[in-house]
N, C-alpha and C positions, 0 to 999 in steps of 0.2 A: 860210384859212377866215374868214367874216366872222364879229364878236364878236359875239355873240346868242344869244340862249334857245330853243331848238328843243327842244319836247315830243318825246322820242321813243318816249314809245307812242301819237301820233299825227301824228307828223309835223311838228306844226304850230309854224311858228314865230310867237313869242310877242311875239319886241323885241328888237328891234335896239339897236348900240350904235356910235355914233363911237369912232374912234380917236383918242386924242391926239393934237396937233401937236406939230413941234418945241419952240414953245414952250413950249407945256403942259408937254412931258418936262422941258424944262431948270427948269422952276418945280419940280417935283418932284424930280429930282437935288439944286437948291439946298438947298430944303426939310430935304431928308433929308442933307444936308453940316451945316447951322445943326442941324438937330436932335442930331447924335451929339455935338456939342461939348457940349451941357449935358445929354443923357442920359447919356453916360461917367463926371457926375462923381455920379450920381444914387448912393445908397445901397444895397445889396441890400434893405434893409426897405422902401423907398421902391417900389421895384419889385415886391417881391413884394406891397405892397398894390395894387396898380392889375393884377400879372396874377391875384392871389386877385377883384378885382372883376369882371375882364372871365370868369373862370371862373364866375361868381356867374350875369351878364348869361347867359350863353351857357345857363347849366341854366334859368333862366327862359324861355327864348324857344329854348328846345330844337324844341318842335313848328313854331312857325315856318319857322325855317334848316333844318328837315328836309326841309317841302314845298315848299322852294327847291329845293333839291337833288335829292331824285326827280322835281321839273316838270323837272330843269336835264338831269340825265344818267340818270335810271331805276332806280335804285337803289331795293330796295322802302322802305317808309314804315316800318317795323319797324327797319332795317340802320342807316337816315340818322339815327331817335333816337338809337340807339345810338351812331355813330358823332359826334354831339355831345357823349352823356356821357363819350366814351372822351378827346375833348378837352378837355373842363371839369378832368377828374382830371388829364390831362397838363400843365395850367396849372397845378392847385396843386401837384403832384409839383415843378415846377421852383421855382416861389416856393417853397415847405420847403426843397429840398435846393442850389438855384447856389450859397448864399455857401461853403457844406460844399462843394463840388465844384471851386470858384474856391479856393478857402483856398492864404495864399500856404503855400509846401512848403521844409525848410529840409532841405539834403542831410544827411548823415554828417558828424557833427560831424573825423572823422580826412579825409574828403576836404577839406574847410575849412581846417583844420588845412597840410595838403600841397600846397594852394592859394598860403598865405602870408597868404590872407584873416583877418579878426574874425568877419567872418560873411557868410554868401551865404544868398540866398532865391532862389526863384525865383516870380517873380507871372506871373498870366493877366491879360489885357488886352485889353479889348475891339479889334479893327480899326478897326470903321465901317461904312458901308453895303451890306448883302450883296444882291444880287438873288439871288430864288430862284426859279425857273422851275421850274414845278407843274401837275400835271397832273390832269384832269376825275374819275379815278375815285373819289377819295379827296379831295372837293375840300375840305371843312374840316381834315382829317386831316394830309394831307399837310404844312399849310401850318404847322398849330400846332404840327408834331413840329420846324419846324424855327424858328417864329416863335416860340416860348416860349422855349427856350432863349439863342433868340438875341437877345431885350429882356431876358433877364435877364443875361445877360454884359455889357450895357451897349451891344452895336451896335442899330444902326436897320435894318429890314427896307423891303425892296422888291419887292411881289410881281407879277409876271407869270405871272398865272394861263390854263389854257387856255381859250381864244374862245369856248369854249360852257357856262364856268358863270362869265357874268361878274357875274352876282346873287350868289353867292356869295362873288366875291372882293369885292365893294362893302361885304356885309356885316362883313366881317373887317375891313377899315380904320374902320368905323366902330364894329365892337364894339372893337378896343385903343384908339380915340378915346373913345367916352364910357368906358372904364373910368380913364380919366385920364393915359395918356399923350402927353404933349406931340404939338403938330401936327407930323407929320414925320417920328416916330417908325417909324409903319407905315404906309407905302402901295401902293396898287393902283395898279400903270400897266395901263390901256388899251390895249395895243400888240400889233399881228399878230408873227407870229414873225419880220419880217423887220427890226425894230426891234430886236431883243435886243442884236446885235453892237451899235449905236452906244450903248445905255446900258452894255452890260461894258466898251468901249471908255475908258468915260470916267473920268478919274484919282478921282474919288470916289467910285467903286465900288471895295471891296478884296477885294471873292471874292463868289463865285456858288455856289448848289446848284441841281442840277437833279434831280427826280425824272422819268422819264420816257422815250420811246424812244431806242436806240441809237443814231440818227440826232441828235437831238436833241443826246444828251450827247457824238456827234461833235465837232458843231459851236460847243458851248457851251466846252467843254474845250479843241479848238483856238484861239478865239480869246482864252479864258482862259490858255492857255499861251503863247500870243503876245505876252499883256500879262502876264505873270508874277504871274498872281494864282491864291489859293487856288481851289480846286473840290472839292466833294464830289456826286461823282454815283450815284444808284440808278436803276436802270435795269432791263431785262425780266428775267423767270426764266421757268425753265420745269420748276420743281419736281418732285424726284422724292418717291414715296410708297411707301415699300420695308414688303411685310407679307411676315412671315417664320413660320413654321411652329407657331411658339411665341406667338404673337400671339393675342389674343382680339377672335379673327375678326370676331363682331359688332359689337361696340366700334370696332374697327376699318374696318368697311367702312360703318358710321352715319358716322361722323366723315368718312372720305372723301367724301360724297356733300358735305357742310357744308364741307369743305376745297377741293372742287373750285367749288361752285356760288355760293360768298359773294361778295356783290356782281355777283350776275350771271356769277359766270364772269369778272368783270372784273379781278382784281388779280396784280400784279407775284409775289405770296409763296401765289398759290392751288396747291395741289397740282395738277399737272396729266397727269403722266407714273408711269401705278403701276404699279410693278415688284412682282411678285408670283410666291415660288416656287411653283417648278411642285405640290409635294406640297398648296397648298391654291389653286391656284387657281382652280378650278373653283369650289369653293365662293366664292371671295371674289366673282368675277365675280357668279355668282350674284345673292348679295345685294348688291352693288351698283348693278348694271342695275338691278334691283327698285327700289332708292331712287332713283336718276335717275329712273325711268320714273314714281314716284309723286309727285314734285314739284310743285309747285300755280306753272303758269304765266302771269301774268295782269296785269291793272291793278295798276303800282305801289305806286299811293295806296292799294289794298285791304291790311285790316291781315290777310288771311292768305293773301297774295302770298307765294312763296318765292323767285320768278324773275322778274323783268319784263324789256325789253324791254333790246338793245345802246342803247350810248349814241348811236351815227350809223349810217345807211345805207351807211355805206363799213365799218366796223367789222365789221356781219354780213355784208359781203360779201367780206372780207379773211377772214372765218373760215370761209366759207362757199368759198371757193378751197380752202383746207386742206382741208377736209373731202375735198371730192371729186377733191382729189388722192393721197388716202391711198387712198380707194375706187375708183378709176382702176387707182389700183397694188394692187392687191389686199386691200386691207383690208375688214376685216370689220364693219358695222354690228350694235353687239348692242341700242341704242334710238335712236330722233333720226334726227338728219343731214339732216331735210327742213325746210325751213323752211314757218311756217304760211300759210295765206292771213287776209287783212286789214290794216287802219290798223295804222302802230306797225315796231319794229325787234326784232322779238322771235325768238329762234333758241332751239330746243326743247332740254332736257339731252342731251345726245348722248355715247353709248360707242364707242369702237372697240377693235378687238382687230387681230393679223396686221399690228404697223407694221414695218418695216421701213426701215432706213437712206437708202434710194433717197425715201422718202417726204419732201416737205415740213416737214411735221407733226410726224416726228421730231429736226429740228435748230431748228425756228420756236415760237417762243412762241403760245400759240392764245388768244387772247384773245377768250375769252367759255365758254360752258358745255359743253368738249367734252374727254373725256378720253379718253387713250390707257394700255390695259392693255398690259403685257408679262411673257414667262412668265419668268424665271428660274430655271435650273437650280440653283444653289447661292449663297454668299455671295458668292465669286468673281462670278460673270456680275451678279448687284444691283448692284454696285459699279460694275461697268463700263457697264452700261447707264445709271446712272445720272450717272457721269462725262461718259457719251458727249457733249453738251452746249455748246453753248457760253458756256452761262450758269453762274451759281453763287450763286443770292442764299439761297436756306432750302431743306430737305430735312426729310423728316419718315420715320422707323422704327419698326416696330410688331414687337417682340421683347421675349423676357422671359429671354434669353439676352443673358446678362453679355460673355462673349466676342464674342459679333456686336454689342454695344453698342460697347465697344471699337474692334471693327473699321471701322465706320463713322462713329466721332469721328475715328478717326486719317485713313482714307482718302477722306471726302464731300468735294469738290470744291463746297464754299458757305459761309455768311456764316452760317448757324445747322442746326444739327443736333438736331431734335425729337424725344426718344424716345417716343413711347403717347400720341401728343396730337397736334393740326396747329400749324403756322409761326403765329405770332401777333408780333403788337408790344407791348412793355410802355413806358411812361418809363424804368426803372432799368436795363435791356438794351441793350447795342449793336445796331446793327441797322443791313445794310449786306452786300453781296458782293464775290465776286471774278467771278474774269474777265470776261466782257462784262456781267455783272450790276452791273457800278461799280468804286467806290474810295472810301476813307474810312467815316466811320460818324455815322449819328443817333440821338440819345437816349443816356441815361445820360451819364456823365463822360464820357464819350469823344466824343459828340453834340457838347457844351458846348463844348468845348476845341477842335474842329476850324476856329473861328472866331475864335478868341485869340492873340494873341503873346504867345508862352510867352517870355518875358523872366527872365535872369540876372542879378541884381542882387549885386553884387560890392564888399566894402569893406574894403578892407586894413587892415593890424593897425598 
């Protein structure tokens, strides 16, 4: 796709963008080679002033990068502040806490000891320059969970951000630039998706993240394994949302409506699949329809939008397949499922009910505002249906039973397990799936480290 700003609650495209040339890329590879040699030897305090600055910059010119962002991909004007503040705080979380999290670690003084050593440490160590391949829904989010962390270990970042919020990613290299990190440090490549292999290709690149589709983290990961370099990939879910009998129903089916429809319906960790015993499901459906159906669907930019528009016209048409192949095979529409007339990529809150396995819908991630109920018989069948999957990034359970708590920490096939609440990201949290939802993890200690050489440092007696 070409790299440009396309309104999509009107269609219209805004500005276009050249692609880097070869050479251009190789000026940026260099760039960011020269940069990690004198940011590696930077100080954590050193660091942590210029990301507490660029977290300064960013709450100042919050309302700005916000109406970048919903001109860019549609997200309402309410979500896109937010989702600045949420990265200002993720900036200073890292500046407080890397040196604490970096600290060299010194074993058991009796394994030392048994060694033959005087003493053994083990230090973290920055790599070098990671490409991160990131993607439009989360377009400052995405980038700082994985750019903070990783200017404060000491490596240098290289972002290949997706083709339609390249205002966005322009912003981000120049907000870690004036907060005073060296030229080099952070940059934005310009480059279609068919450019990635020759920048992971190349020896000064030492690991890559991708946040994004399966296909994507295919492609990313095979020729990251090809060159035997790190990856860490997050990739689709298709979250389950288990309410169980014991559950306070309203509470619960409020929060659902907000867990399925945040950001449009657009995100990797929205609840999208709610498994619901049979003994209240009637009721939950209920009030859930209700709050789909009530949803304020509209311009963006309006500050009491709840819902705006998919981010492309392939997107609601890729959701809009799903739908009406669930409804083909027998499912059941309880609001939605038609899309509106007029300008714009907008697809209305949609419920289904009656999925069944034959369906699409029930093995495919639905990217955008459309949820699938299912009745479950007992704890057994929640489990399995929520197994069913080929994903496993976050699940969310609504019980006040100790025992079914239990039962669905031990047996949820995902990367977080939500009791009375929905899937959220914090900085101090790992965050990260299994199965085709990825590998590895971002944020907290574990975030930090995944781009480190954990080095054994050994010195005999």
């Amino acid at each position: 796709m070409p790299i440009a700003t396309v309104n999509p609650a009107t269609g219209e495209t805004l500005r276009t963008y050249d692609a880097l040339g070869e050479e251009e890329i190789e000026r940026k590879l260099a760039a960011a080679d020269t940069a990690f040699r004198t940011h590696r030897t930077t100080t954590f305090a050193e660091r942590a002033l210029r990301m507490q600055k660029a977290a300064d910059l960013l709450d100042a010119e919050c309302q700005d990068i916000a109406r970048v962002m919903t001109t860019e991909m549609g997200k309402p004007i309410t979500q896109a502040r937010a989702e600045a503040a949420k990265c200002a705080r993720a900036m200073r979380w890292y500046a407080d806490h890397a040196e604490e999290l970096l600290a060299d670690e010194e074993p058991d003084a009796r394994d030392v000891k048994d060694s033959g050593a005087s003493w053994v440490i083990v230090r973290y160590r920055p790599l070098g320059p990671v490409l991160a391949v990131m993607p439009w829904n989360f377009p400052l989010w995405q980038v700082v969970r994985f750019a903070a962390p990783a200017l404060m270990a000491g490596n240098v970042g290289l972002l290949k951000h997706a083709s339609n919020v390249p205002g966005t990613a322009l912003f981000l290299e120049d907000l870690f630039r004036r907060a005073g990190f060296a030229e080099g440090c952070f940059q934005t490549l310009l480059i279609g998706s068919g450019a990635v292999e020759r920048v992971l290709r190349d020896p000064r690149v030492r690991a890559a993240t991708l946040t994004g589709s399966e296909p994507a983290g295919r492609s990313v990961a095979s020729v990251a394994g090809d060159e035997i370099k790190k990856t860490v990939l997050e990739l689709g879910g298709s979250d389950p949302y288990i309410v169980m009998p014991s559950a306070e129903l309203d509470r619960a089916a409020e929060t659902a409506v907000t867990a399925r429809v945040q950001n449009n319906g657009q995100s990797c960790i929205a609840a999208k699949r709610f498994i619901v015993h049979t003994d209240v499901f009637d009721a939950f459906a209920e009030r859930f329809t209700a709050g789909m159906k009530a949803l304020r669907v509209g311009d963006p930019m309006a500050e009491e939008t709840e819902v705006g528009p998919l981010s492309s016209e392939r997107g609601r048409a890729d959701l809009e397949e799903l739908v009406d192949d669930a409804v083909g095979a027998g499912a059941t529409v309880l609001c939605g499922g038609t899309r509106p007339d007029g300008p714009g990529w907008y697809y209305p809150p949609t419920v289904l009910t009656g999925i069944t396995p034959r369906m699409r819908i029930h093995h495919e991630e639905a990217f955008g505002p459309v949820a699938t109920l299912y009745r479950a018989a007992d704890l057994d069948e929640a489990v399995a249906i929520a197994n069913d999957s080929p994903f496993g990034l976050g699940s969310d359970v609504w019980t006040h039973n100790g025992t079914e708590v239990d039962r669905f920490v031990q047996d949820l096939e995902a990367g977080g397990v939500f009791i009375n609440g929905m899937t959220a990201s914090h900085p101090a949290f790992p965050f990260g799936g299994v199965k085709r939802s990825g590998y590895g993890r971002e944020l907290s200690g574990h975030g930090i480290r995944e781009f480190c050489n954990i080095t054994t440092v050994w010195h005999g007696a």
